[in-house]
C-alpha positions in Angstrom: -3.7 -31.0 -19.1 -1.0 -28.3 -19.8 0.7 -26.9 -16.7 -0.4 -23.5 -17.3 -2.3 -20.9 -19.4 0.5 -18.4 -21.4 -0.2 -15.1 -23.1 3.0 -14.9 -25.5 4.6 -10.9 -26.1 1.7 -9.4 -28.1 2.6 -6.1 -30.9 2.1 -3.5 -28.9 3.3 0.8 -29.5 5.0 1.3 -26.7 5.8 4.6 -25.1 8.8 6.8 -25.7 11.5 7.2 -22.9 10.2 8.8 -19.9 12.8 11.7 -18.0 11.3 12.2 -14.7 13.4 15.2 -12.7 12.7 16.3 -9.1 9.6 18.9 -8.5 10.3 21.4 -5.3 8.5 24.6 -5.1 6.8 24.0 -8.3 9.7 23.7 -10.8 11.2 20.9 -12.2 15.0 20.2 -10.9 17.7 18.4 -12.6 19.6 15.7 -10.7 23.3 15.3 -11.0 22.8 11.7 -11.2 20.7 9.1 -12.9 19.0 6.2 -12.9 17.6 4.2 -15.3 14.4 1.5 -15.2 14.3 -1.1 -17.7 10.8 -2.8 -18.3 10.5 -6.2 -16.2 8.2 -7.7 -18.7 9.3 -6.1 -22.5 13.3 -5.3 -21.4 13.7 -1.5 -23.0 14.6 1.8 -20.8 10.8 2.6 -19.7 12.3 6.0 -17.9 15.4 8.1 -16.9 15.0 9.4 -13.6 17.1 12.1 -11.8 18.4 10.2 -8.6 18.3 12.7 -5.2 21.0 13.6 -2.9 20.5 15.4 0.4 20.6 18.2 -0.7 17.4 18.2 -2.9 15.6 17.0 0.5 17.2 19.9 2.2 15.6 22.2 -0.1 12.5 20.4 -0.5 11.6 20.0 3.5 12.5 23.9 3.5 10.1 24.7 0.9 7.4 22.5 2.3 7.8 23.8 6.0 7.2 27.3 4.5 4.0 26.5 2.7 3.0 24.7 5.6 4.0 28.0 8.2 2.4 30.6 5.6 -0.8 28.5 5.9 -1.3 29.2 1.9 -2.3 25.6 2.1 -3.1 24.8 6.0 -5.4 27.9 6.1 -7.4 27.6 3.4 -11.0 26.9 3.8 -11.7 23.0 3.3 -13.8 23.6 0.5 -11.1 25.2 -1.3 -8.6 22.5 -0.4 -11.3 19.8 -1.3 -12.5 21.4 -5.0 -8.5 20.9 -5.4 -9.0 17.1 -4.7 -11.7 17.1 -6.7 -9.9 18.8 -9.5 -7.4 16.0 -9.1 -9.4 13.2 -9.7 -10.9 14.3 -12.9 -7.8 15.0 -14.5 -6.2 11.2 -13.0 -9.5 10.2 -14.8 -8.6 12.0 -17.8 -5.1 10.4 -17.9 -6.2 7.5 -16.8 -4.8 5.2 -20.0 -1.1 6.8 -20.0 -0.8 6.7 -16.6 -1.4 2.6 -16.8 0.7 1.9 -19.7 3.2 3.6 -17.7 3.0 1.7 -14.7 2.4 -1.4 -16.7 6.0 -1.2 -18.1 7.3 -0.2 -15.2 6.2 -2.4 -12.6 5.3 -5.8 -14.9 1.7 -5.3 -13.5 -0.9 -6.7 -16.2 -2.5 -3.8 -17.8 -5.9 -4.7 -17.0 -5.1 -4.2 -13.1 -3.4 -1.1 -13.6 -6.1 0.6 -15.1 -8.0 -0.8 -12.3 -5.3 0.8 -9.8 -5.5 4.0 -11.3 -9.7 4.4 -11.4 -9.8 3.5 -8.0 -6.7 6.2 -7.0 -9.6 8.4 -8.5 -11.5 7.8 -6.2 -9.8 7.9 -3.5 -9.2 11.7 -4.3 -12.7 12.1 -4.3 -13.2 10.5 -0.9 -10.6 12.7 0.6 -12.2 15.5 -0.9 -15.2 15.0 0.9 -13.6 14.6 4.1 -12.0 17.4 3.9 -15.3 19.4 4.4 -16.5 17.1 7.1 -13.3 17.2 9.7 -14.9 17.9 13.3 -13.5 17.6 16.4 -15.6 17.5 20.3 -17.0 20.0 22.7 -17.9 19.8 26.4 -20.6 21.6 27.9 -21.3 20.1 30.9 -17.8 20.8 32.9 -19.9 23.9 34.5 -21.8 27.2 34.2 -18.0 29.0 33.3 -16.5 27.0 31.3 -16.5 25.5 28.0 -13.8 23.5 26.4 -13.1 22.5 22.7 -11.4 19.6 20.9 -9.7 20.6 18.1 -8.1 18.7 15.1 -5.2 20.6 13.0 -2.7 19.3 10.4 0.5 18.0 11.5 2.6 19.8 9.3 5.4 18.5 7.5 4.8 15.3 6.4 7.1 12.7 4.9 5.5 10.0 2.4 7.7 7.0 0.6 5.8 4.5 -1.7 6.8 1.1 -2.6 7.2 -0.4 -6.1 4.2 -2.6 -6.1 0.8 -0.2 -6.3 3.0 2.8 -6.6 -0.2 5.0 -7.3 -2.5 3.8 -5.7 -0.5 3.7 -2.8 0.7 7.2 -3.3 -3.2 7.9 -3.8 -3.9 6.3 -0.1 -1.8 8.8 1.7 -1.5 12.0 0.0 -4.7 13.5 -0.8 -5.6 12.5 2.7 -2.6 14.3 4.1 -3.6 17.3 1.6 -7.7 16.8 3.3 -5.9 17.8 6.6 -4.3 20.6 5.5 -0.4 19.6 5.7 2.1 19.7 3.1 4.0 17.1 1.6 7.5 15.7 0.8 7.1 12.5 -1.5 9.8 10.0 -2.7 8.5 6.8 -4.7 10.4 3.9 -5.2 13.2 4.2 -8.2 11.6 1.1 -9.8 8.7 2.6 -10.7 8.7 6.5 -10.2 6.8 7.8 -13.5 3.0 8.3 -12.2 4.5 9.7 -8.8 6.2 12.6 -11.4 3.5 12.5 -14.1 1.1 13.3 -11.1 3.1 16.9 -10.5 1.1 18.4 -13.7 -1.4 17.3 -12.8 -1.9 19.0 -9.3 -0.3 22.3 -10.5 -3.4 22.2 -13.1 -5.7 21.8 -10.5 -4.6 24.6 -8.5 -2.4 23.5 -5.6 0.1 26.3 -4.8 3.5 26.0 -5.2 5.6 24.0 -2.6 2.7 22.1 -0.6 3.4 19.3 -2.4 7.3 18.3 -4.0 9.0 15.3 -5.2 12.4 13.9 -4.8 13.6 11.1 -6.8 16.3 8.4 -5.7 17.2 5.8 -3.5 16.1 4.8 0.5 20.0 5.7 1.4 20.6 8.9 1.2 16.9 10.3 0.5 14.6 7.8 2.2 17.0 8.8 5.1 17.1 12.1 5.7 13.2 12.1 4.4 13.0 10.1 8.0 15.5 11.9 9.7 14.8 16.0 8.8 14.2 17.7 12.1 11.6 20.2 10.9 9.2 17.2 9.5 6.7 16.3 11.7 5.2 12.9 10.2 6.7 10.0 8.2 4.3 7.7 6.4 5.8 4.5 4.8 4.8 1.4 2.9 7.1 -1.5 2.1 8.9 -4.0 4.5 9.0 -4.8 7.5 12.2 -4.6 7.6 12.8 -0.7 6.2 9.7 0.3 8.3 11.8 -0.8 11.5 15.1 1.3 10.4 13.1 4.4 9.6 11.1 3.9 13.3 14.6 4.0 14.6 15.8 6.9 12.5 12.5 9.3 13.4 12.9 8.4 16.8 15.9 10.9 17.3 13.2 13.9 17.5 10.3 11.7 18.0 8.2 12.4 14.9 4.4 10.6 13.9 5.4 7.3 11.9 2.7 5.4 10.0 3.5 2.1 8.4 2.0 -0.1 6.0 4.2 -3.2 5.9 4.8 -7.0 5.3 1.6 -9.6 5.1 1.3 -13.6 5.9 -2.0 -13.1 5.3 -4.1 -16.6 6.0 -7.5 -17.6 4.6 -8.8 -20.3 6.9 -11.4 -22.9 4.4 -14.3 -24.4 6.3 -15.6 -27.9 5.0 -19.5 -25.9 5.0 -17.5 -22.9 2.6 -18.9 -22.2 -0.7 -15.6 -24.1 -1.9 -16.0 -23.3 -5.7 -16.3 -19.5 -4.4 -13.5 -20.2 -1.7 -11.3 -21.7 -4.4 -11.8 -18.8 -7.0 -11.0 -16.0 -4.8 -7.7 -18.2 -3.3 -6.1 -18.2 -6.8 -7.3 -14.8 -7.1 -5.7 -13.6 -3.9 -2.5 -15.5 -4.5 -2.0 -14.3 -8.2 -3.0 -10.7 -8.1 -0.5 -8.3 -9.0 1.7 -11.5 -9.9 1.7 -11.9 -5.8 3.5 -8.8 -5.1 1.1 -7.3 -2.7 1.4 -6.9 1.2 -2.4 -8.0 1.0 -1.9 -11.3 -0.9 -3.5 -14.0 0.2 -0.5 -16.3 0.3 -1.5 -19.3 2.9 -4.6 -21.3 3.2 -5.6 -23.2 6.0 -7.8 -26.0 4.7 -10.5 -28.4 7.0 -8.6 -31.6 7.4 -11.8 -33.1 5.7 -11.7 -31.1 2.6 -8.2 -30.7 2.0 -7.5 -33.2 -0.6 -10.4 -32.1 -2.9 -9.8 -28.3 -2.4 -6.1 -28.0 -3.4 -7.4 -30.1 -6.4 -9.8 -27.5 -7.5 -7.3 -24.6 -6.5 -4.7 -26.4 -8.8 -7.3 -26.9 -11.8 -8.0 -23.0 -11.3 -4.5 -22.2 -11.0 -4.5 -23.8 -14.9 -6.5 -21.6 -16.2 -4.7 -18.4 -14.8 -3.3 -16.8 -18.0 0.8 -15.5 -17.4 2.6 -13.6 -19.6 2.5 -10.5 -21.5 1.2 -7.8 -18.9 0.2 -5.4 -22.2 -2.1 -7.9 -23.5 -5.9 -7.1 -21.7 -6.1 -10.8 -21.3 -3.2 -11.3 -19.0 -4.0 -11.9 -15.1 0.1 -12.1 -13.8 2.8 -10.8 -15.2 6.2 -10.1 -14.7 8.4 -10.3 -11.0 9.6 -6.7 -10.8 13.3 -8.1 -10.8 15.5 -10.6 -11.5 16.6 -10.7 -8.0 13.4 -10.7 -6.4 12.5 -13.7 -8.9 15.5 -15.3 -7.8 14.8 -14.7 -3.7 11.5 -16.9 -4.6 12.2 -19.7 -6.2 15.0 -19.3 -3.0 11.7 -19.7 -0.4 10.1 -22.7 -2.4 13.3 -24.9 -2.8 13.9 -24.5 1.0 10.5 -25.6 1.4 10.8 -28.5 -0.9 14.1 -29.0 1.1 12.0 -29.3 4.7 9.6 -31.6 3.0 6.8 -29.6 1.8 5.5 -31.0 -1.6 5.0 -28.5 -4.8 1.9 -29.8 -6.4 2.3 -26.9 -8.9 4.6 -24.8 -10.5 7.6 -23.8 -9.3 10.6 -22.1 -10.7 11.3 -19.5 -13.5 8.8 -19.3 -16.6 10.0 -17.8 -20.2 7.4 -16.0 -21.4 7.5 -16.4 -25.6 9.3 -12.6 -26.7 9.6 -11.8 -23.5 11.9 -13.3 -21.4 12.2 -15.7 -18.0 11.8 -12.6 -15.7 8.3 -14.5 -14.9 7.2 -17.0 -11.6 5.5 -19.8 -12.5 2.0 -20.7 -10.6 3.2 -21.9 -7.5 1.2 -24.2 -4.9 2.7 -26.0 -2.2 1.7 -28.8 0.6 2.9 -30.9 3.3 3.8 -27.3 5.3 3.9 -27.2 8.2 4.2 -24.0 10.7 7.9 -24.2 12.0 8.8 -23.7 7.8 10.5 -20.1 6.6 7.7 -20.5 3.5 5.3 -20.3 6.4 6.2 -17.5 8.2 8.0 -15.4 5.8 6.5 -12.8 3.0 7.5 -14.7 -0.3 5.9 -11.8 -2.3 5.4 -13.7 -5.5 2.9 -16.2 -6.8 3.5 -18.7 -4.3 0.5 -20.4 -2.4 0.9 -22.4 1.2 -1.4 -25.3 2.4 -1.7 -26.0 6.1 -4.5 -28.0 7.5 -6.6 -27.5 10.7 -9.2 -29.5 12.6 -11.2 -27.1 14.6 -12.1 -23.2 14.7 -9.7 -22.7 17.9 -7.0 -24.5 15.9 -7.3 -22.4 12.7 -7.5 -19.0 14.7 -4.1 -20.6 16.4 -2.8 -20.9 13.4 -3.5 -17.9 11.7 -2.0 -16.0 14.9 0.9 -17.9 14.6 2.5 -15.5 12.8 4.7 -12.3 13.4 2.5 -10.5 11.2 -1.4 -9.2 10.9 -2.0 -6.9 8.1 -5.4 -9.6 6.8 -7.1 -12.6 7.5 -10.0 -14.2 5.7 -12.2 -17.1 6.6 -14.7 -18.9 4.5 -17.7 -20.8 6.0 -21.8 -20.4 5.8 -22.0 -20.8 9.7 -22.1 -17.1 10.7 -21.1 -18.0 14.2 -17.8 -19.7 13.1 -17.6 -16.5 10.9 -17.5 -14.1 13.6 -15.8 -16.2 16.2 -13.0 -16.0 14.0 -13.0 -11.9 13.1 -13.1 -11.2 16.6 -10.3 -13.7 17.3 -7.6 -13.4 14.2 -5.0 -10.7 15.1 -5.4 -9.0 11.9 -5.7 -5.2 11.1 -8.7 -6.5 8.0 -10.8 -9.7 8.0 -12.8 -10.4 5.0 -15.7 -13.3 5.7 -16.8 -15.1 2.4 -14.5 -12.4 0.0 -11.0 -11.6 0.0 -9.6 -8.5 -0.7 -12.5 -6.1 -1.3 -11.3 -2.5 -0.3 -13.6 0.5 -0.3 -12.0 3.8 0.3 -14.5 4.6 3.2 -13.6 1.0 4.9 -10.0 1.9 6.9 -7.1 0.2 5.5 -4.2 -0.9 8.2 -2.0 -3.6 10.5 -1.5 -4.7 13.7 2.2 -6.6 15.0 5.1 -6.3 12.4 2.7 -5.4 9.7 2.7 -1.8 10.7 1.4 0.5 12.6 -1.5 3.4 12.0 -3.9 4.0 9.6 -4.7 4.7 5.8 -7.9 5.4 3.9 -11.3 5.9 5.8 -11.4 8.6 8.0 -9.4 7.0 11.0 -6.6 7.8 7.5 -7.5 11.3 7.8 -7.2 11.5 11.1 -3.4 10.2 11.3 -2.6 13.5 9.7 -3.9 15.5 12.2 -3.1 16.6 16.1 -5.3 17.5 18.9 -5.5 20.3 20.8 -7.7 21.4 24.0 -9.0 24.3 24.2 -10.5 25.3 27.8 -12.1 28.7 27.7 -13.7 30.5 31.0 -16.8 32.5 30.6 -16.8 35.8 32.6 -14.6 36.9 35.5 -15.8 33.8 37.6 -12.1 32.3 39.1 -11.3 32.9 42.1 -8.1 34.4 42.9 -5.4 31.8 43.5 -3.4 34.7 45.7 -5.1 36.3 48.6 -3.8 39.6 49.3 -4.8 41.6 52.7 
């Protein structure tokens, strides 16, 4: 049996060069400087962006702090702000097959999944819509005859959102049209590696109706814009997804005036296999989990902890899936993985799974740099690997590639142990037909998700978040809402009924 399933380059029209500028205020800015992303998977210059200074996030907070003070935005009724959402979504729906060829080339993402990314970024404008209208907040009656008091819940302002490479819509699609739900304004930057549906987004929320300046876009790198994106005294939120790593330096940064930060980060995200699983269901949504989005995903489910008594037989039939997984050509609709966004990210893989070789784990598939026919090596191959055990990086670490881990377990106190094991808890996942093992181990993983019997179903009602070094906060849901909103009390007296706190004679 051959190694692996390959989808050589296929003859495809591609897009001309994309030029993506800065929007503030609702124009379009030119940047003195440039950047350039070349495709992952096909090589050519996918798009031209304009690459920021401080100076364009100078001018952008200051334009976003005015829309927010002028309350054209913050004021509005919520069902103005939501038919805005709504207007949104049907034209990301309308756009829908640009917007994926785009990211496609872009990000090296198989096509298939980012039409998939886009649908559901959709709908996750339609969600916010409706929460929009449904914000409420508390009252208390009972604190006596004169008095009534009110819980409020109001935007926080200014806020700050930077989007990885990975789901760079989707993930854009998480944070602002909730942020817009609540009423704030916005200051986006989206990674330079994949930037165009961030941009191509701007035309389409100035046809829906948003007013000028509540939402604007600055291009460029983490160092300076990222930066002062964290650091700008008159935003009130940041809101981050990426690594663990960044989320830490821009905690640091906001903490100089002690602004909101929300962060999505890293994933170790184990699936613990019970020997009374559905295995051939267990096994299909491991390689699944593991290969999705060519393993570039915070949620990936990148190590298995297997039943001692199964183990042998269900690495066999994860390796026989693992076969049929077709790599290569993320344009073709019959691609599932495609290409590793860089070379050096490739590289920092294959890195983790020689170590692990080196500390004597066993790869029982895969490994190492795959050339893709017309296409190039900047491809993973299907990667499975054994023998680890818990003191090894490729344990611990977030490979972020398609790179599976096999650890084995004897009881459910052990695999729960395991699973905690671990400096992060963005997901866990456990497979068995026993719903007492099931739920013993949801309320025991330290894991912001759990999925029993599935992995990796997300709904945009269902909140979306992580506890220890995989972040902090929420997205999605309306605990996602609510991140982009503060509370105030409001304690009114009815009549002249306090007594005087001076006496006079």
């Amino acid at each position: 049996m051959t190694e692996m399933t390959l989808v050589p380059r296929r003859d495809a029209a591609l897009p001309e060069m994309r030029v993506n500028r800065h929007w503030i205020g609702g124009q379009w800015m030119e940047g003195a400087h440039w950047t350039e992303r070349h495709s992952p998977s096909h090589g050519h210059v996918v798009s031209r962006s304009a690459a920021g200074t401080e100076a364009e996030v100078e001018t952008a907070v200051a334009v976003a702090r005015a829309a927010f003070d002028d309350g054209r935005w913050s004021r509005q009724p919520a069902k103005a702000r939501a038919a805005v959402l709504l207007r949104v979504a049907d034209l990301i729906e309308a756009h829908a097959g640009l917007f994926a060829v785009i990211e496609t080339l872009e990000s090296g993402k198989p096509i298939t999944q980012a039409r998939g990314e886009v649908a559901g970024a959709a709908d996750l404008w339609r969600y916010a819509a409706a929460l929009a209208r449904t914000g409420e907040g508390d009252s208390f009656n009972g604190l006596g005859p004169d008095i009534l008091a009110t819980i409020l819940k109001e935007p926080i302002g200014v806020v700050s959102i930077i989007t990885p490479w990975n789901f760079p819509f989707w993930i854009l699609s998480q944070k602002l049209p909730f942020a817009l739900a609540a009423g704030c304004t916005c200051v986006v930057k989206p990674s330079e590696m994949t930037p165009s549906t961030t941009v191509m987004l701007a035309d389409l929320l100035a046809e829906a109706g948003l007013p000028s300046g509540v939402v604007n876009i600055v291009l460029g790198l983490g160092q300076p814009v990222g930066a002062r994106m964290s650091a700008h005294p008159a935003v009130d939120m940041v809101t981050f997804t990426g690594s663990t790593a960044v989320g830490r330096t821009i905690s640091r940064i906001a903490a100089d005036n002690l602004k909101k930060v929300a962060l999505e980060l890293g994933g170790k995200n184990p699936q613990a296999i019970f020997a009374d699983a559905d295995l051939d269901s267990a096994a299909d949504a491991v390689v699944f989990g593991v290969y999705f989005n060519v393993g570039q995903c915070c949620n990936s489910g990148s190590r298995i902890l297997v039943q001692e008594e199964i183990a042998e037989a269900f690495v066999a039939k994860v390796v026989a899936l693992s076969r049929h997984v077709t790599f290569g050509d993320p344009m073709d609709p019959e691609t599932q993985v495609g290409a590793i966004v860089t070379p050096e990210h490739r590289d920092r893989i294959d890195a983790h799974v020689k170590a692990a070789q080196a500390a004597g784990a066993r790869v029982v598939l895969g490994g190492g740099a795959l050339d893709v026919p017309g296409l190039g090596a900047q491809f993973y191959r299907p990667t499975i690997v054994t023998g680890v055990t818990p003191d090894m990086a490729i344990a611990r670490d977030e490979v972020f590639g398609p790179v599976l881990t096999v650890q084995t377990f004897r009881t459910l106190d052990e695999a729960i142990a395991l699973c905690n094991d671990a400096d992060y808890g963005l997901s866990a996942g456990v497979w068995s037909e026993n719903v007492h093992t099931c739920l013993a181990f949801a309320r025991g993983v330290q894991a912001g998700t759990v999925w029993t019997n599935t992995w990796m179903d997300g709904f945009p009602e269902v909140t979306f978040g992580g506890v220890k070094q995989s972040g902090q906060g929420r997205e999605i849901g309306r605990y996602g809402l609510e991140e982009f909103t503060e509370i105030k009390s409001v304690v009114m007296r009815i009549g002249r009924t306090r007594a005087n706190w001076v006496k006079t004679r």
